[in-house]
VEXTOR-967522 format. One record per residue (C-alpha): residue number from 1; residue in one letter; x, y, z. Coordinates in nm, 4 decimals, m for minus. Layout:
# residues N
{NUM,a,{X,Y,Z}}
...
This chain:
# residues 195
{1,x,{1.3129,m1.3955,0.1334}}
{2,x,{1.0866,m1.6549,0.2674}}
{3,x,{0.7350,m1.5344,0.4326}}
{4,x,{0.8504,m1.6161,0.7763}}
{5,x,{1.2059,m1.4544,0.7594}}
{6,x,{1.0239,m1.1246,0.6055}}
{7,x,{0.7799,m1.1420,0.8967}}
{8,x,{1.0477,m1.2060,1.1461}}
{9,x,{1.2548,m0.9326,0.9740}}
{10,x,{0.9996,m0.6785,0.9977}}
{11,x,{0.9130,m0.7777,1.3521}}
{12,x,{1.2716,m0.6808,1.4302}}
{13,x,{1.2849,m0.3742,1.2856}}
{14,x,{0.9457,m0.2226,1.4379}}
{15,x,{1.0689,m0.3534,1.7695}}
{16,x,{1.3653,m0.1969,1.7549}}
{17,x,{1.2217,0.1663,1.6408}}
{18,x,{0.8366,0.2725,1.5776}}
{19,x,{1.0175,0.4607,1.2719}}
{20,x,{1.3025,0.2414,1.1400}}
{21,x,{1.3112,0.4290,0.7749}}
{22,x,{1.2436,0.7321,0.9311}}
{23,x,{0.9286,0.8153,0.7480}}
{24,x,{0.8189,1.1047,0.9430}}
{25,x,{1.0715,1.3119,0.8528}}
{26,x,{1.2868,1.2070,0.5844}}
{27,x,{1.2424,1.4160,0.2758}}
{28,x,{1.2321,1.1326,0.0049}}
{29,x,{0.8784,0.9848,0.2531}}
{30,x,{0.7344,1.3335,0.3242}}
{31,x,{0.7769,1.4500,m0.0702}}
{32,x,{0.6511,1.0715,m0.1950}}
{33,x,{0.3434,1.1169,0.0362}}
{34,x,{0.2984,1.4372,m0.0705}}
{35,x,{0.3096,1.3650,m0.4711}}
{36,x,{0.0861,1.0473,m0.3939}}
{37,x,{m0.1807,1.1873,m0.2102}}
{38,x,{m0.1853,1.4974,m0.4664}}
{39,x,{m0.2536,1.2465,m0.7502}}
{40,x,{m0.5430,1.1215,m0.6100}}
{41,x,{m0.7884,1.1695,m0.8396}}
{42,x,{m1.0831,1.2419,m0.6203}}
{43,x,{m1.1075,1.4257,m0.2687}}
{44,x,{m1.2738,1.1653,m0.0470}}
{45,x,{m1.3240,0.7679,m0.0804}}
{46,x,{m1.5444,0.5601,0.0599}}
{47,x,{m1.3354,0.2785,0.1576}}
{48,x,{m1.0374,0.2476,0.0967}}
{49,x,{m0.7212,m0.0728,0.1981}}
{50,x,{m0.3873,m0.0213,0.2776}}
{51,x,{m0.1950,m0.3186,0.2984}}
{52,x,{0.1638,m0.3152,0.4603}}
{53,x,{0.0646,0.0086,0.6764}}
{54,x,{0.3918,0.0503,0.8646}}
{55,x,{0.3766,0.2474,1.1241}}
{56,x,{0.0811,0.4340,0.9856}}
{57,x,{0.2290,0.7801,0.8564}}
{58,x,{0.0501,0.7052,0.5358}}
{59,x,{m0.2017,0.6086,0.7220}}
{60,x,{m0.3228,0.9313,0.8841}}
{61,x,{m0.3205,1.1036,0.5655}}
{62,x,{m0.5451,0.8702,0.3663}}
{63,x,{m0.7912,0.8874,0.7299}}
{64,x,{m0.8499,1.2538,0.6388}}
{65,x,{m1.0209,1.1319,0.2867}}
{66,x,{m1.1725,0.8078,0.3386}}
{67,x,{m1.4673,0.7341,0.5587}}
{68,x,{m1.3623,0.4008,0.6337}}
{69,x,{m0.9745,0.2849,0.6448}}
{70,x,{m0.8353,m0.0953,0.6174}}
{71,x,{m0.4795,m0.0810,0.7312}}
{72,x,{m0.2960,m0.3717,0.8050}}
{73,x,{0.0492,m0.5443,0.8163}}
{74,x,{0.1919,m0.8623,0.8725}}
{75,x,{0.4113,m0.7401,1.1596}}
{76,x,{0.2250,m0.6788,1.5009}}
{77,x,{0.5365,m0.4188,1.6094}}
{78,x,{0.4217,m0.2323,1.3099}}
{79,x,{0.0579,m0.2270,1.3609}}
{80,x,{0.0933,m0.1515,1.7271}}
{81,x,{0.2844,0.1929,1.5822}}
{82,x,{0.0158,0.2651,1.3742}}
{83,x,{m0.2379,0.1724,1.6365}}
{84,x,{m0.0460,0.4750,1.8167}}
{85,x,{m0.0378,0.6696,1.5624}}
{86,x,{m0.4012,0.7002,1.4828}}
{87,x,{m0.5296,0.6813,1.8035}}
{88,x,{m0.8401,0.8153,1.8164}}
{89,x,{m0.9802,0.8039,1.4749}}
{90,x,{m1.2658,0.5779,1.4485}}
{91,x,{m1.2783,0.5261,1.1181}}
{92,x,{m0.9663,0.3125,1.1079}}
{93,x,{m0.9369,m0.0641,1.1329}}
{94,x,{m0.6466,m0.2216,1.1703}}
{95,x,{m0.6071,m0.5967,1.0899}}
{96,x,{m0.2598,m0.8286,1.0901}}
{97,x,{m0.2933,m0.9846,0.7840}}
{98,x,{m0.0391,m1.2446,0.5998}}
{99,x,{m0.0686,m1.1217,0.2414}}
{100,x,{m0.0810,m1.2369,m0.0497}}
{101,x,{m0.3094,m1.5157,0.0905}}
{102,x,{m0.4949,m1.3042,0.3239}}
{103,x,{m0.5954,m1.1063,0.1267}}
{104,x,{m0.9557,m0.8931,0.2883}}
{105,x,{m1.1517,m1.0725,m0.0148}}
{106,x,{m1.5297,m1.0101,0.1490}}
{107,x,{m1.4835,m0.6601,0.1484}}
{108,x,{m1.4815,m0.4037,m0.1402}}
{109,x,{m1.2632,m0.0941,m0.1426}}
{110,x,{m1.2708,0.2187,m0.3798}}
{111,x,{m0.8984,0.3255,m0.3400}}
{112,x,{m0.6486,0.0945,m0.2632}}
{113,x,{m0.2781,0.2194,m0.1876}}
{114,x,{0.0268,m0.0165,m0.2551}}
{115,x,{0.3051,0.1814,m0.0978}}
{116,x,{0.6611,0.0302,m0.0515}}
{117,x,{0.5219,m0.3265,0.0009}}
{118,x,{0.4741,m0.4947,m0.3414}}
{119,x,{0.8923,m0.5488,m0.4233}}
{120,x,{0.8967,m0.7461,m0.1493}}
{121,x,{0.7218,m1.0791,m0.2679}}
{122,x,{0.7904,m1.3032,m0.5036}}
{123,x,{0.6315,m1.1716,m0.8987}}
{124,x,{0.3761,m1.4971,m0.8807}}
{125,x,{0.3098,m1.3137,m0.5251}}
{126,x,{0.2605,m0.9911,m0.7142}}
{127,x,{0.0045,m1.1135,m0.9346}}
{128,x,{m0.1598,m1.2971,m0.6860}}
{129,x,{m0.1868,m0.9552,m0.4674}}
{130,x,{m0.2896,m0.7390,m0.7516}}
{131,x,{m0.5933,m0.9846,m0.8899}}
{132,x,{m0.6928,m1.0024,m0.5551}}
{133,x,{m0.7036,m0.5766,m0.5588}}
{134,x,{m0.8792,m0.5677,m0.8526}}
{135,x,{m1.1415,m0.8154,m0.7465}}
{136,x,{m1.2815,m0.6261,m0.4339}}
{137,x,{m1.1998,m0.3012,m0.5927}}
{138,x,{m1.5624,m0.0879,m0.6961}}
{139,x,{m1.6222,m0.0284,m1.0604}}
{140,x,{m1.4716,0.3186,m1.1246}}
{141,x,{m1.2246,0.2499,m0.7983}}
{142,x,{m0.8297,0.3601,m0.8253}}
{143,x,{m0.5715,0.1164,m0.7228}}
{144,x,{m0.2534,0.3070,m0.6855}}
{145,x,{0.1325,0.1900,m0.6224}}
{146,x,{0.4824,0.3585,m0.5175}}
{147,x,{0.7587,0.2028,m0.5030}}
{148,x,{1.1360,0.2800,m0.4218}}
{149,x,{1.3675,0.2223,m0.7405}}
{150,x,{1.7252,0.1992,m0.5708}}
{151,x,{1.8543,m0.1525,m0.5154}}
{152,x,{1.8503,m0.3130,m0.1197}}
{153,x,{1.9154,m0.6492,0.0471}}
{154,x,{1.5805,m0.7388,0.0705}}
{155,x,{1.4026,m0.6872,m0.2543}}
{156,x,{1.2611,m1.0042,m0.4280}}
{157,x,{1.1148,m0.8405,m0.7243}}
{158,x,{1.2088,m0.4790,m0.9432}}
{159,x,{0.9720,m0.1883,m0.9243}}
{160,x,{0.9204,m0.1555,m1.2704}}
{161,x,{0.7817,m0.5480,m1.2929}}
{162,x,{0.5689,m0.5084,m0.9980}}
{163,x,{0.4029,m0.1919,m1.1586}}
{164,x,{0.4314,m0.3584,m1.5364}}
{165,x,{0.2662,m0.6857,m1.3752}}
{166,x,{m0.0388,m0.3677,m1.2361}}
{167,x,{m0.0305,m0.2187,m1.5756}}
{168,x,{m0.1397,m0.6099,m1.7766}}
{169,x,{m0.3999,m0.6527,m1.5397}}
{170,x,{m0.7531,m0.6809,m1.7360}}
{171,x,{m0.9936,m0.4365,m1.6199}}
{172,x,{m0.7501,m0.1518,m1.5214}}
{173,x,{m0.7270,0.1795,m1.7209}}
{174,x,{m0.4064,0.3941,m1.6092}}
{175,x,{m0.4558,0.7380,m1.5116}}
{176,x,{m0.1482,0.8773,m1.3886}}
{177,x,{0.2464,0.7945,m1.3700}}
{178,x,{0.5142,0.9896,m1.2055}}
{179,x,{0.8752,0.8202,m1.2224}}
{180,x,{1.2079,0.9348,m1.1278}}
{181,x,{1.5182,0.8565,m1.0046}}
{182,x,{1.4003,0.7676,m0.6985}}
{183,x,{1.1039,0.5973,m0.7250}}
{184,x,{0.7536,0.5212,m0.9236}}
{185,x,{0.4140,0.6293,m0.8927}}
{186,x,{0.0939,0.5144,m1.0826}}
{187,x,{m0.2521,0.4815,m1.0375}}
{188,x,{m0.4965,0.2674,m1.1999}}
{189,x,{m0.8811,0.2917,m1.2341}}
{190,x,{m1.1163,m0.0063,m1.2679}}
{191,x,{m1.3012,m0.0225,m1.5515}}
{192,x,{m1.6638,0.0559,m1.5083}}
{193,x,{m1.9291,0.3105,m1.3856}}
{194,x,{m1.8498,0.4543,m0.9857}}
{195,x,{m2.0432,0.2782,m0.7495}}
């Protein structure tokens, strides 16, 4: 799907609900969240970037370990959810950003979460996205991505070659990998001494 049909798409579906995939409550998002925040490998980050926030469920829980939060999307609908969301917590920015190509390349991050966002670009998008994550993240930083492994309308590219495109990238190391019928989970550490 082109860049401005996905945006428009996305605009819809925020517009129409601050939860359109219900993931507040739906078991699949609560037990994904759950497993991915478990498998982080340290308690609290110092920065940390989550491109395509959503509505900011994800959000909230990586606010309790970072001291400073990056979330952004390309839809304003969503980031006004989030915005509500998080209300209140000052160490959260939120930023509309246009990714791949707006990418936050001035800043450096020492987590970065990938969460349900990568499938839907184009696999030259993909590694455009992940070399830019690898550039601003911090020696010894973890870059981590879930994805969904069903099928739907408006997948471009297959979980497993948007986290096979993560696993080529030079300078990563792999630390952990959960996969199952219903989706993947890996995270990646940056070669190097932490920061």
């Amino acid at each position: 799907m082109p860049e401005p049909d996905r945006l428009r798409h996305f605009e819809a579906l925020y517009s129409a609900s601050d939860d359109p995939w219900d993931v507040r409550g739906a078991w699949y998002e609560r037990r994904k969240r759950a497993l991915l925040l478990a498998g982080l490998a340290r308690p609290r980050y110092r920065g940390a970037f989550e491109p395509g926030c959503g509505n900011g469920e994800m959000s909230a829980a990586l606010a309790l370990r970072c001291d400073r939060l990056l979330a952004c999307d390309g839809a304003a609908s969503a980031l006004d959810a989030a915005r509500r969301r998080l209300d209140g917590l000052a160490n959260v920015r939120f930023e509309q950003r246009r990714l791949p190509h707006d990418w936050p390349r001035t800043e450096s991050f020492d987590l970065i979460v990938v969460s349900e966002l990568a499938y839907y670009f184009s696999l030259p998008d993909v590694g455009a996205m992940l070399s830019a994550a690898v550039a601003c993240l911090e020696p010894g930083g973890e870059l981590v991505l879930c994805h969904y492994q069903g099928d739907f309308d408006d997948r471009t590219c297959p979980t497993e070659a948007v986290h096979a495109a993560a696993h080529a990238m030079p300078g990563l190391r792999r630390l952990s990998r959960h996969q199952d019928e219903q989706f993947m989970l890996e995270s990646w550490r940056k070669e190097g001494d932490r920061a």
